[in-house]
ROTORKE-192959 format. One record per residue (C-alpha): residue number from 0; y negated, x, z. Coordinates in steps of 0.1 Angstrom, whole numbers. Example, Ala and Ser with C-alpha at 12.3 -4.5 7.8 and 13.67 -1.06 7.14 Angstrom:
2
{0; {45; 123; 78}} {1; {11; 137; 71}} 
This chain:
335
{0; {-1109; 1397; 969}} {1; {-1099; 1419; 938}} {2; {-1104; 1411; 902}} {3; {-1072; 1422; 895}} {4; {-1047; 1400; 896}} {5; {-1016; 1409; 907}} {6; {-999; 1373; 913}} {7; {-1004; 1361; 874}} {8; {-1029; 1355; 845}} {9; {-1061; 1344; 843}} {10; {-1076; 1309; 854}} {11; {-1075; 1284; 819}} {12; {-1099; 1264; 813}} {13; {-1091; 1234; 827}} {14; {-1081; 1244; 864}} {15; {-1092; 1221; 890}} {16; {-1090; 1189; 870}} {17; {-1073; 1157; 880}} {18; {-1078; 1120; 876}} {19; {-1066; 1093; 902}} {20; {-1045; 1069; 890}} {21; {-1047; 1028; 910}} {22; {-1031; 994; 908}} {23; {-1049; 969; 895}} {24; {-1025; 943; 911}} {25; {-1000; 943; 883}} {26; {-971; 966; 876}} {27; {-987; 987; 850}} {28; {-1011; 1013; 865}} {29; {-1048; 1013; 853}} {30; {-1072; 1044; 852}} {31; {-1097; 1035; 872}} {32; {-1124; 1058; 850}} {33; {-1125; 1080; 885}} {34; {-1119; 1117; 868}} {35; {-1126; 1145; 895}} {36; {-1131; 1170; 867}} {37; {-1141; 1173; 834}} {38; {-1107; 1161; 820}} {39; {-1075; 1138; 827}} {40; {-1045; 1151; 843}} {41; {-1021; 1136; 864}} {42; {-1029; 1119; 898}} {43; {-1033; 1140; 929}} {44; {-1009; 1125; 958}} {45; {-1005; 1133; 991}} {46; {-1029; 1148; 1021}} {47; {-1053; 1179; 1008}} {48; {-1043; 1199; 1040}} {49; {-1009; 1204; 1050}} {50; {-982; 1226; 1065}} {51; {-947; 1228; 1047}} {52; {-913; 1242; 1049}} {53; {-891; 1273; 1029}} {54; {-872; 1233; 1018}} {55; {-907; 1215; 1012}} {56; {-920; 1244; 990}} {57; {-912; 1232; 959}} {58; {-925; 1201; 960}} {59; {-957; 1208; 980}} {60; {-965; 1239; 958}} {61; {-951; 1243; 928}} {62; {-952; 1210; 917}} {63; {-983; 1199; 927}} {64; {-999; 1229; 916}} {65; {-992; 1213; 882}} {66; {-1017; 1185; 892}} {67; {-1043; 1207; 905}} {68; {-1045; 1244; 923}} {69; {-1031; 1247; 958}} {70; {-1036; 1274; 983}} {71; {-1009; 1287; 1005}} {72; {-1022; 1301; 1040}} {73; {-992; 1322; 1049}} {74; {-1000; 1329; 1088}} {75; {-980; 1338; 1124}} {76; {-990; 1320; 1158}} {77; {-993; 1360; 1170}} {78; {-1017; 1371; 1136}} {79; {-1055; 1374; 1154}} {80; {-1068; 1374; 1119}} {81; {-1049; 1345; 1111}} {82; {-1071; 1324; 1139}} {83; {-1101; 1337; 1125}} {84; {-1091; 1329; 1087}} {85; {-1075; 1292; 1088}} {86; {-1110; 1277; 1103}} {87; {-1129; 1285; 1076}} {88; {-1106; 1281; 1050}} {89; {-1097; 1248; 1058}} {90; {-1136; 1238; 1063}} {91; {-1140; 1256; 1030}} {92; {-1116; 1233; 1012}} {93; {-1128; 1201; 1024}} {94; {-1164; 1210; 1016}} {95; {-1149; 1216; 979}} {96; {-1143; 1177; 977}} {97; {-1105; 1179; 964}} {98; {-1112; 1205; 938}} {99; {-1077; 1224; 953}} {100; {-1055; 1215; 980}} {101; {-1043; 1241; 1010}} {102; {-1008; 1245; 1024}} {103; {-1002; 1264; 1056}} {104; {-967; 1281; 1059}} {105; {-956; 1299; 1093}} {106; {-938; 1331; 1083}} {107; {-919; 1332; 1117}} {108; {-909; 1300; 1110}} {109; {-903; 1303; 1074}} {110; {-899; 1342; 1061}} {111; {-880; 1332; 1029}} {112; {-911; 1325; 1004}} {113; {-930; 1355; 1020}} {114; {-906; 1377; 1009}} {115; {-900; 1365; 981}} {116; {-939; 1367; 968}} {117; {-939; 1406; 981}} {118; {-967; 1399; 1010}} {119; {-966; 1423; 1039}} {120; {-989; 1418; 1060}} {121; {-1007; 1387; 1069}} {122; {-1029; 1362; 1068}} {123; {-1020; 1360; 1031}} {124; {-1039; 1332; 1009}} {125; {-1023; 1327; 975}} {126; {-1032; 1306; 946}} {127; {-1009; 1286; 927}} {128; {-1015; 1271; 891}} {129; {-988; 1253; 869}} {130; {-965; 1262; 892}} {131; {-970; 1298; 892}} {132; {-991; 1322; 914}} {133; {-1024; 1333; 898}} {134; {-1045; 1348; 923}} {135; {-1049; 1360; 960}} {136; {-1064; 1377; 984}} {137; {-1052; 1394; 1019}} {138; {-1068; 1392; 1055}} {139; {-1097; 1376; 1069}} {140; {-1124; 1374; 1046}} {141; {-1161; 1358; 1051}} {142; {-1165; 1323; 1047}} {143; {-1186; 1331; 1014}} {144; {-1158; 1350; 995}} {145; {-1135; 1320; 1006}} {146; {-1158; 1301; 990}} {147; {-1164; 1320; 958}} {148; {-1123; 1320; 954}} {149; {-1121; 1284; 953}} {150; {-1146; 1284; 931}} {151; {-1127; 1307; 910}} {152; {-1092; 1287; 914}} {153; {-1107; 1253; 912}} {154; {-1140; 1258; 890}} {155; {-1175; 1255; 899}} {156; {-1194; 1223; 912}} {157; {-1192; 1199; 941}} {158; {-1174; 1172; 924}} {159; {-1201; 1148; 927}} {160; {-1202; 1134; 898}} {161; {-1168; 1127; 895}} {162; {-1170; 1110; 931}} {163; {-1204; 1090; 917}} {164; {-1181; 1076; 887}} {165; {-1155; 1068; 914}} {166; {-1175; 1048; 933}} {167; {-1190; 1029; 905}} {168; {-1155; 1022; 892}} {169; {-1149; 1008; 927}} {170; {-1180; 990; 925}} {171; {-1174; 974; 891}} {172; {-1137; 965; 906}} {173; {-1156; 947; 938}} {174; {-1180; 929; 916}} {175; {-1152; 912; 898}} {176; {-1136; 903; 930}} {177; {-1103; 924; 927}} {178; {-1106; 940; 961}} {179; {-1072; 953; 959}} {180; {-1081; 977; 934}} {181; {-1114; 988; 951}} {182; {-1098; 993; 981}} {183; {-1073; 1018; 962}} {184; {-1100; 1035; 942}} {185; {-1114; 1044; 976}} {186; {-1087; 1056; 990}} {187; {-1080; 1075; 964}} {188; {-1117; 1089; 969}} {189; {-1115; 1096; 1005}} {190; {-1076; 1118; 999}} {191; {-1098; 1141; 984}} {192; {-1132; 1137; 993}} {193; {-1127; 1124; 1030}} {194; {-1168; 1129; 1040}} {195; {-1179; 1105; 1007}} {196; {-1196; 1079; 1031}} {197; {-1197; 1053; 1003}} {198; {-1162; 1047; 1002}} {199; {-1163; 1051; 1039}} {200; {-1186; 1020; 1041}} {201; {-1168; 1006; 1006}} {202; {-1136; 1004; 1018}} {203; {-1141; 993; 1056}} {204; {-1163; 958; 1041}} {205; {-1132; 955; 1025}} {206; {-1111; 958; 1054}} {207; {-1136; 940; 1072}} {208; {-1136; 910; 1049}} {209; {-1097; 908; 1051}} {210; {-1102; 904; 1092}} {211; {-1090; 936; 1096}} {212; {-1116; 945; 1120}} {213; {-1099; 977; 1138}} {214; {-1093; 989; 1109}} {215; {-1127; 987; 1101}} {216; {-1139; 1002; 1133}} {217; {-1112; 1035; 1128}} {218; {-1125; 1040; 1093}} {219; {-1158; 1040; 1103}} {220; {-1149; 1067; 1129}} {221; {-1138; 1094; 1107}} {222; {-1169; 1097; 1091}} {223; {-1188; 1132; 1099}} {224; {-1204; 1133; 1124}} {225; {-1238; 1141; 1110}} {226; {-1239; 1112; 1089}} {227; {-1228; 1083; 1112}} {228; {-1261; 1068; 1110}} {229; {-1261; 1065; 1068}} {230; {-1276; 1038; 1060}} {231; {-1243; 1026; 1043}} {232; {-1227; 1028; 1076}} {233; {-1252; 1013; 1101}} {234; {-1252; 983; 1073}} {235; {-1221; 979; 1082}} {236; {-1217; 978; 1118}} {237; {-1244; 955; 1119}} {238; {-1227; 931; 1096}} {239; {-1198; 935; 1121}} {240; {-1212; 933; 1149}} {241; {-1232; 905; 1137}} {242; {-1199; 888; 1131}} {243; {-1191; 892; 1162}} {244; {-1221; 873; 1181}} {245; {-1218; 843; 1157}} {246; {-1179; 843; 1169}} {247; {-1190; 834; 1198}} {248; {-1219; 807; 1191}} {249; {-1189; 782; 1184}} {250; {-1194; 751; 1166}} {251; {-1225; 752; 1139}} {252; {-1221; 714; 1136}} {253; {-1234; 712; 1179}} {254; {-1266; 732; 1161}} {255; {-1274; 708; 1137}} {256; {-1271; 677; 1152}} {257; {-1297; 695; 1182}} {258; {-1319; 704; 1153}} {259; {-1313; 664; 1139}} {260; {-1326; 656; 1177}} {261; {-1356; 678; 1182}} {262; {-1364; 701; 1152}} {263; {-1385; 722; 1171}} {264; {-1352; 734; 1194}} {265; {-1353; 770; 1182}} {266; {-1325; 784; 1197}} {267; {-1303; 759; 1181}} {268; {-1314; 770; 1149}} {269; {-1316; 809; 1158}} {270; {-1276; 798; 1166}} {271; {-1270; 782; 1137}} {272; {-1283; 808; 1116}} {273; {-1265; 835; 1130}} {274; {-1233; 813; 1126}} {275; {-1244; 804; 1086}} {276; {-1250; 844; 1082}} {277; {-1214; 853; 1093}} {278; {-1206; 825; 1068}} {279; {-1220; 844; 1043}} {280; {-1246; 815; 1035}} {281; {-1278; 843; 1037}} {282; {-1304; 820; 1025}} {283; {-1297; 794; 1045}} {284; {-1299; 820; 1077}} {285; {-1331; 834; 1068}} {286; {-1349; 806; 1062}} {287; {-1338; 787; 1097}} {288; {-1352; 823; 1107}} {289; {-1381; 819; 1089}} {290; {-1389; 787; 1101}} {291; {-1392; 796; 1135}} {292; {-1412; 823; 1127}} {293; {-1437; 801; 1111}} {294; {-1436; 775; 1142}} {295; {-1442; 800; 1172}} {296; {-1438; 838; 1167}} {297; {-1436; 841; 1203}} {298; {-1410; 827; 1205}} {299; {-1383; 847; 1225}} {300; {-1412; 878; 1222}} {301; {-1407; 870; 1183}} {302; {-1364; 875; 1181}} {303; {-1364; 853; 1154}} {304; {-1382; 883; 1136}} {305; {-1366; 907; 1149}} {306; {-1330; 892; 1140}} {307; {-1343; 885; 1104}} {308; {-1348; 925; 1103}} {309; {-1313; 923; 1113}} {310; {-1305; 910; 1086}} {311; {-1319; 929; 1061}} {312; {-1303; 957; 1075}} {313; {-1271; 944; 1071}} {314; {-1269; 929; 1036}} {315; {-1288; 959; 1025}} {316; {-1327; 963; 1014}} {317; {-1320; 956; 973}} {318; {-1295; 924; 984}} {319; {-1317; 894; 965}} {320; {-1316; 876; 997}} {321; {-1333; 904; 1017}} {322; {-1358; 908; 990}} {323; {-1367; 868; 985}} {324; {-1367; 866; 1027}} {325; {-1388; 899; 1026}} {326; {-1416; 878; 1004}} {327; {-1413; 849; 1027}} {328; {-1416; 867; 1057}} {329; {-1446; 893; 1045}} {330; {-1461; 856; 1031}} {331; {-1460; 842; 1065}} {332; {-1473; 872; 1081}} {333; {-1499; 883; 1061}} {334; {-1516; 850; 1047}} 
């Protein structure tokens, strides 16, 4: 990488920046306070890896370089270098969390734009900003200069914070009960940021709650690898699978007239509570659980315990009915 430029001029000062722009269910769109940079600009669309044609160009590079930076990978399917190069640059990108967007072009495929731009030899990686070329660098370089040159095109910093006021814009969207705009907030999120296991888990409850249960399940499968078991994650699958049991427990009103009979029938309230839990009627599920604890903790080598644990797992260790149950439950063991 040189610091001479021979594409263009120099970076400006607010390269890297863009907002995202959702519907609040109406007609007019509403800025869902979700910057990803330190200043508005118009919303980022489409994937933040993709190959395009000598016909796409224009609208893949030049115009969205007006949003926010794009790199063009120019490689061959015979370039060695190329093999080595694309790996890392497209791991390096991700890792940047949206802050630019890469576009592979195959030369044999599509010579035109090569030409055009002078390059020679490949792989060729060059910038694009306002719709013009600013920067570039040729051949395989180490994963540490590709990472300095994004950097350089996009601006320093993870994005995180940007992200963090995404996801409390999501949040705030959830808490009034317009799910419709949550759910675009995070997708929004994960366009550019697709590792940001809060909107992961944020928008597959939403999915979830809508019955879309594969949906669900196929969200929750593209997150990384190394962070499958975030808490915000396994809260989730145990909420679904959770779901799931009580499904099959059929009707809750067989429960309660067992528990009417013979109040000490603790599987028919272990039942019932699973069913009132997938209701969404917490309290009600953990004390039922509760209540067997306090009658016989041996009871099924103490499940009602262990199901209340559960529980808390699944609605999350600050929901206020996992921290009311948590008194009850460290009241009944420890007095």
């Amino acid at each position: 990488m040189s610091d001479n430029n021979r594409f263009g001029g120099s970076f400006g000062s607010n390269g890297g920046q863009y907002a995202t722009t959702v519907q609040y269910g109406g007609t007019e769109p509403a800025r869902a306070n979700a910057a990803f940079g330190e200043a508005a600009a118009a919303p980022v669309t489409g994937e933040i890896i993709k190959d395009t044609t000598t016909a796409a160009f224009a609208a893949d590079v030049i115009q969205e370089s007006r949003r926010q930076p794009v790199l063009v990978d120019f490689w061959a399917p015979w370039c060695g270098p190329c093999k080595q190069l694309t790996p890392q640059l497209e791991k390096a990108v991700k890792a940047a969390g949206g802050k630019v967007k890469l576009v592979k072009m195959n030369i044999d495929d599509h010579p035109s734009i090569a030409g055009q731009l002078g390059i020679q030899s490949i792989p060729a990686v060059i910038a694009f900003k306002d719709g013009q070329p600013v920067d570039g660098f040729m051949g395989a370089i180490p994963e540490s200069q590709i990472v300095q040159f994004i950097d350089k095109v996009g601006g320093k910093g993870n994005g995180a914070p940007a992200v963090a006021e995404a996801i409390a814009a999501a949040t705030e969207a959830r808490d009034a009960g317009d799910m419709q705009a949550a759910a675009d907030i995070y997708d929004a999120i994960l366009a550019q940021a697709p590792e940001t296991i809060e909107a992961i888990a944020g928008l597959g409850e939403i999915l979830f709650g809508a019955g879309d249960v594969e949906g669900a399940e196929a969200l929750l499968a593209t997150a990384p690898e190394a962070k499958k078991d975030a808490p915000a994650l396994a809260a989730l699958r145990a909420k679904m699978a959770l779901a799931a049991q009580a499904a099959e427990l059929g009707n809750p009103a067989e429960f309660e007239r067992r528990l009417a009979d013979n109040p000490n029938d603790h599987q028919a309230r272990f039942d019932l509570a699973m069913i009132q839990n997938a209701r969404g009627e917490r309290t009600a599920a953990a004390d039922n659980l509760l209540a067997i604890i306090k009658a016989d903790r041996t009871w099924n080598e103490d499940g009602a315990k262990a199901q209340l644990l559960r529980f808390f797992e699944a609605w999350g260790m600050t929901d206020e009915a996992t921290l009311a149950a948590r008194r009850k439950l460290s009241s009944l063991l420890f007095s």
